[in-house]
ROMAR-528238 format. One record per atom (N, C-alpha, C): y, z, x. Coordinates in steps of 0.001 Angstrom, whole numbers, padded with zeros to 6 digits, always signed. Example, Ala and Ser with C-alpha at 12.3 -4.5 7.8 and 13.67 -1.06 7.14 Angstrom:
2
-005690+007800+013190;-004500+007800+012300;-003300+007800+013200;-002250+007080+012850;-001060+007140+013670;+000030+007870+012900;
REM end
This chain:
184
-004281-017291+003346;-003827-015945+003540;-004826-014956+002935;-005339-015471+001623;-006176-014137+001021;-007623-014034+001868;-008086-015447+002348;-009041-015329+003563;-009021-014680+004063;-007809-014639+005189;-007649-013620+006258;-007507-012387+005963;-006769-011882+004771;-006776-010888+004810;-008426-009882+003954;-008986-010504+003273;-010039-010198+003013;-011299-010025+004717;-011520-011350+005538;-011606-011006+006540;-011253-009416+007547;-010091-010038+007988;-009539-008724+008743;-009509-007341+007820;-009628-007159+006537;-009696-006218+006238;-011106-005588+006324;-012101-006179+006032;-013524-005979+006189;-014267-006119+007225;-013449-006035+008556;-013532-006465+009822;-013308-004409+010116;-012425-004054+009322;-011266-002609+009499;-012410-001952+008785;-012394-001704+007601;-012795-000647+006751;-014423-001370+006112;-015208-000308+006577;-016833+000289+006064;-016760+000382+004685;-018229+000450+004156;-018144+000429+002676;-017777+001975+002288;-018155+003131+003358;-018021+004417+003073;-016905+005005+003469;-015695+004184+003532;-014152+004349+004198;-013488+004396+002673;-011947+005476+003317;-011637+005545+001622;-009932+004869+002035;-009825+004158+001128;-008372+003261+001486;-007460+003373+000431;-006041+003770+000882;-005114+003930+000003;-004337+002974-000113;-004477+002130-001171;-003330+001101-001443;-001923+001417-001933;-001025+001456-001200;+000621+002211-002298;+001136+000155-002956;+000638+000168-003401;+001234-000995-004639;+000977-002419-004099;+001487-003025-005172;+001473-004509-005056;-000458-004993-004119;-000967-004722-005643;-002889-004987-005042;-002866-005873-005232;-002444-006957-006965;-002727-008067-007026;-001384-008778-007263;-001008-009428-007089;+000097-010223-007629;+000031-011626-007873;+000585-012028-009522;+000122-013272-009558;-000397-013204-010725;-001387-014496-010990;-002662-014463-012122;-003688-013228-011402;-003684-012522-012371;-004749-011229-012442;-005858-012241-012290;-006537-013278-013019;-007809-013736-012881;-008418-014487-011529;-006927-014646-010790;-007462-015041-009512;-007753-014084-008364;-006481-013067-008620;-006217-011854-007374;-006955-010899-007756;-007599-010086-009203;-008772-009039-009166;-009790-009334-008513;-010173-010298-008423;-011695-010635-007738;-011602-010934-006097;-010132-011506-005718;-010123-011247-004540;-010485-009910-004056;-009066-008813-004597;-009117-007734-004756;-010450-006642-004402;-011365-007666-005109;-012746-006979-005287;-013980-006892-004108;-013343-008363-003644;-014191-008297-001873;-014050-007455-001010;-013035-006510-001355;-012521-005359-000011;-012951-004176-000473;-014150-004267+001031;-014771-003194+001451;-013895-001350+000927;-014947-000376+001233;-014361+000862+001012;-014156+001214-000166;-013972+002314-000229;-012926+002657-001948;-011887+002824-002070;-011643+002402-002770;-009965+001951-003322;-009560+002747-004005;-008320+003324-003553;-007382+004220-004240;-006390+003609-004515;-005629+003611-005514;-004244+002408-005636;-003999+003633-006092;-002186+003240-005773;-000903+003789-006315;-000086+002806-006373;-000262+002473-007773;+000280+001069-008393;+002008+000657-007793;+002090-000331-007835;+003218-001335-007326;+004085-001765-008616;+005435-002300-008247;+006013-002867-009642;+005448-004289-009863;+004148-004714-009137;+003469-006049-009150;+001695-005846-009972;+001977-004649-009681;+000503-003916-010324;+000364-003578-011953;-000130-004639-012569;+000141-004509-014615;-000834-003088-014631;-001091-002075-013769;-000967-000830-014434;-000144+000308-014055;+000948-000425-013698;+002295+000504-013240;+002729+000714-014465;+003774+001516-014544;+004015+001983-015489;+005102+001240-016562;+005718+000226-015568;+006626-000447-016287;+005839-001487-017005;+004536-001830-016829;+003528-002632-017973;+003245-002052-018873;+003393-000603-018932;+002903-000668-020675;+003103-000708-021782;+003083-000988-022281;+003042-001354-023739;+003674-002992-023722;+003121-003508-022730;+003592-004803-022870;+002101-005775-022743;+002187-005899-024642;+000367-006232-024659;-000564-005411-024337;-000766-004749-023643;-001977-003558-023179;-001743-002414-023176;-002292-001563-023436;-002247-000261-022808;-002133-000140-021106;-002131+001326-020676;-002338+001591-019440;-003744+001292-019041;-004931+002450-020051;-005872+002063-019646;-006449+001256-019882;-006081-000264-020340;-006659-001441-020416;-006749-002266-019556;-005188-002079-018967;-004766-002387-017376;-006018-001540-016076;-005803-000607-016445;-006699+000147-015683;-008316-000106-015472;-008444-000300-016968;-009925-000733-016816;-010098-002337-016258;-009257-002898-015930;-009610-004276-015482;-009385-004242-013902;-008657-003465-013282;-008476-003178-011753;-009733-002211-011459;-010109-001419-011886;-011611-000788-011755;-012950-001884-011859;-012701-002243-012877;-013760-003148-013230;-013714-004604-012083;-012581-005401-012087;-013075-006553-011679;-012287-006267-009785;-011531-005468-009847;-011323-004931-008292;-011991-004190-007314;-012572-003260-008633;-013204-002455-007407;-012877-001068-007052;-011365-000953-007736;-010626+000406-007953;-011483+001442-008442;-011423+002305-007108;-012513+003663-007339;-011198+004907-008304;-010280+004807-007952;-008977+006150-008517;-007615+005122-008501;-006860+005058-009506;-005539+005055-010053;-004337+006045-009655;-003854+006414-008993;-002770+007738-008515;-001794+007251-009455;-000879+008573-009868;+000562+008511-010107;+001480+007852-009344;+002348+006698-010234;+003399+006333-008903;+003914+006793-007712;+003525+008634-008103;+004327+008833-007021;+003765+010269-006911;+002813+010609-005363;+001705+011436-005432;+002279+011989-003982;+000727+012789-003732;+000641+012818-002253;-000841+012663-001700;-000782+012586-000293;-001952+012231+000040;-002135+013306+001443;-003209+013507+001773;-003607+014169+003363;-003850+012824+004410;-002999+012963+005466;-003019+012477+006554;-003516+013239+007605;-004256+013536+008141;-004744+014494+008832;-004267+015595+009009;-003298+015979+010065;-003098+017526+009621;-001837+018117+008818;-001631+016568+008073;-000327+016843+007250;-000975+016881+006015;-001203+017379+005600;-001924+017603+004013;-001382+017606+002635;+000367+017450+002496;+000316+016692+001300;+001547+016192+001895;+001391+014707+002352;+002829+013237+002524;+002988+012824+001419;+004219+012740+000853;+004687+012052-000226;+004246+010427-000213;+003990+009952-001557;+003141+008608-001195;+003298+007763-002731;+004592+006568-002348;+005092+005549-003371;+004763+004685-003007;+004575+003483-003861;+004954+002040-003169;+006611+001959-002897;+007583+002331-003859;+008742+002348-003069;+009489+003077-002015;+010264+003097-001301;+010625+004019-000038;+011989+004464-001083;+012447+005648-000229;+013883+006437-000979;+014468+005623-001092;+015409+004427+000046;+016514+003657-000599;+015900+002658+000705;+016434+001545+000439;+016510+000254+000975;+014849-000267+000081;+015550-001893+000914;+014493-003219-000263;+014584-003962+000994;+014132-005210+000131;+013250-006379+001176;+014671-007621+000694;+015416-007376-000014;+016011-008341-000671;+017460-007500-000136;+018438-009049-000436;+020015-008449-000309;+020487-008090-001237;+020290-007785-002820;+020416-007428-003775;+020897-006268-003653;+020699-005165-002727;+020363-003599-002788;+019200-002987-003321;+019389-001713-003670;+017838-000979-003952;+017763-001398-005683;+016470-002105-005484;+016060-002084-006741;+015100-001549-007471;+015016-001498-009031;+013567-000261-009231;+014089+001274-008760;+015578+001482-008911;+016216+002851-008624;+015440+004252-009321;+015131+003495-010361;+014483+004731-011442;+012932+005124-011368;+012362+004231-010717;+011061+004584-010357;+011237+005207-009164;+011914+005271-008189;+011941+005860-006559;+011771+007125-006598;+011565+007857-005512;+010956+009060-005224;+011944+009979-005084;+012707+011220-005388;+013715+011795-005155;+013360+011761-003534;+014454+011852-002746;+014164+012196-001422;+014730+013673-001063;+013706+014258-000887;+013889+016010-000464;+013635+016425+000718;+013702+015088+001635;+013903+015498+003613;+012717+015564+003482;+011510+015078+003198;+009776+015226+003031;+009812+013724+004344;+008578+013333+004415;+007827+012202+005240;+007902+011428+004084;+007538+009720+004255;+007543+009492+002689;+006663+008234+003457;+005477+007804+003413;+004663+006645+003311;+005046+005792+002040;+005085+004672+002285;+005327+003510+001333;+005050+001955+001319;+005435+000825+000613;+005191-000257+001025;+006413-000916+000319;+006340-002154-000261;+007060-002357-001117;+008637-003674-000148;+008688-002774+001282;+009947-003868+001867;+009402-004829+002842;+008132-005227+002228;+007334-006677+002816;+007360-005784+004848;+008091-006707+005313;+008514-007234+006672;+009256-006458+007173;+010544-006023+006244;+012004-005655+006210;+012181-005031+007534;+011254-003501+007933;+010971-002361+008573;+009383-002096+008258;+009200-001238+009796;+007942-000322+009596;+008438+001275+009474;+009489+001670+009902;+009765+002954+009788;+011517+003081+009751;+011988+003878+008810;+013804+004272+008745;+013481+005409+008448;+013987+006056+009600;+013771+007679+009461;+012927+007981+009216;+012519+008845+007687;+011364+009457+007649;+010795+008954+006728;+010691+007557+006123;+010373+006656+005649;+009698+005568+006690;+007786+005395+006240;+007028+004603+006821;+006601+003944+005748;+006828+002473+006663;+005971+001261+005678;+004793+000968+005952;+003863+001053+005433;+002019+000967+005798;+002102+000003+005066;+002510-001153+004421;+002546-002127+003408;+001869-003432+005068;+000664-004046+004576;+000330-005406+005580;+001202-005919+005783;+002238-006694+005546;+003364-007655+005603;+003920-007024+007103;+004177-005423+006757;+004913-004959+008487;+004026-004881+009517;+002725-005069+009353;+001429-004599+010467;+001137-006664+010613;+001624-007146+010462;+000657-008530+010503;-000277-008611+009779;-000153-008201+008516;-002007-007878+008143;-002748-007105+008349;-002702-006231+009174;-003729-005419+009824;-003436-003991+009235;-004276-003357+008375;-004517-002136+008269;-004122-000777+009034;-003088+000213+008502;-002953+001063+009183;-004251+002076+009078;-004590+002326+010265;-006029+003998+010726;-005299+004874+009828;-006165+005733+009740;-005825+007258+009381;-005113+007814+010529;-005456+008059+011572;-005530+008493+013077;-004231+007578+013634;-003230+006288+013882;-002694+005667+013175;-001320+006325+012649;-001724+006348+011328;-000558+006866+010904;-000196+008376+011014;-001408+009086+011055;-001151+010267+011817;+000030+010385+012721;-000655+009191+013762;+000472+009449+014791;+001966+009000+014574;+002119+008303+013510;+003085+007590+013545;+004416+008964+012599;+003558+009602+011644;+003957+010882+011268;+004562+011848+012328;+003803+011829+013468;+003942+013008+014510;+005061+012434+015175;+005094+011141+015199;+006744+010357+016132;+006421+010145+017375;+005068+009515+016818;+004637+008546+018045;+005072+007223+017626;+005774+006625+018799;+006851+005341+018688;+005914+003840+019142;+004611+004594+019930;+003999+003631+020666;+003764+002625+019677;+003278+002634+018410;+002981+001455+017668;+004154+000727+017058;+005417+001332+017172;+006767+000573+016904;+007201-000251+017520;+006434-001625+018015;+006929-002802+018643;+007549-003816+017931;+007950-004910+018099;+008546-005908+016753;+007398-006351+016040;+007755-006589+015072;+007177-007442+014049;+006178-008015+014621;+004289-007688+014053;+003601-008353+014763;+003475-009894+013822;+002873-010952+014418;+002480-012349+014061;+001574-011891+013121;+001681-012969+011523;+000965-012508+010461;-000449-013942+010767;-001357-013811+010372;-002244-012715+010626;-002138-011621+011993;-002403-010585+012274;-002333-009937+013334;-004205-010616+013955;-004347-009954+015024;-005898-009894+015295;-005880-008837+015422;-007340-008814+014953;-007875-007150+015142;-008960-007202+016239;-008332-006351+017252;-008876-005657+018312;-010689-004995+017714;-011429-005137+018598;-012692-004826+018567;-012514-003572+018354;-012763-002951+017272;-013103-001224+017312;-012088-000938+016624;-011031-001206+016569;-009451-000985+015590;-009476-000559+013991;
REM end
């Protein structure tokens, strides 16, 4: 899996492409997944995950923040760190709310979990990741998380459209790995 997705990701994004990760970069042993981490092309923007030891619920557990921080820069590749919970420009939407968690629903039957980290929801757009597979879009909640794309990287251009309520890329669940189309 980390093949492919190192592959197909560097298949997607140039070294001079800027990529927003919303959470869950490494999960696991840090000493195996930073260096994966580190093969992918572009610059890396993370907005840490509850899987990411420089979220906020890691600190002070053994490390600081920026100790955490300095090891996702250093052995990942992480060009910028965002606040859990930021915004970003999508083309002509210029500031989308942008978590790894979505307002309410999960990937699990548990219910919503991680309530206290979530994003107030104020009727905004809300890009996220975090419900694996679950969904790519509930309302005005989009999942850009790989797990809902097959692997495959959402465009800028992409999610643009997917903002504007273009439905065309809302087909079922693609096959994980996805393939990536020549030029995609």
């Amino acid at each position: 899996m980390n093949e492919k997705i190192v592959t197909g990701w560097n298949e997607t994004v140039k070294t001079d492409d800027y990529v927003y990760v919303l959470g869950d970069l490494c999960m696991g042993k840090l000493d195996d997944s930073l260096p994966i981490a580190g093969q992918l092309q572009g610059t890396k923007i993370l907005v840490p995950g509850n899987h990411d030891r420089c979220h906020p619920k890691f600190v002070g557990k053994n490390k600081t923040r920026a100790d955490w921080e300095k090891r996702y820069r250093f052995e990942a590749g992480i060009y910028s760190i965002l606040p859990v919970q930021t915004r970003i420009a999508v083309g002509h939407h210029l500031a989308v709310k942008a978590c790894h968690f979505p307002y309410t629903g999960d990937h699990t039957e548990e219910g919503d979990r991680y309530v206290e980290l979530r994003p107030e929801d104020s009727g905004e757009l809300l890009i996220h990741g975090h419900v694996h597979e679950a969904w790519r879009q509930r309302g005005r909640q989009f999942n850009v998380g790989l797990d809902a794309w097959g692997g495959k990287l959402l465009t800028a251009d992409e999610l643009e459209a997917l903002l504007d309520g273009d439905h065309t890329l809302h087909t079922d669940r693609l096959p994980w790995p996805a393939t990536y189309p020549e030029g995609s």
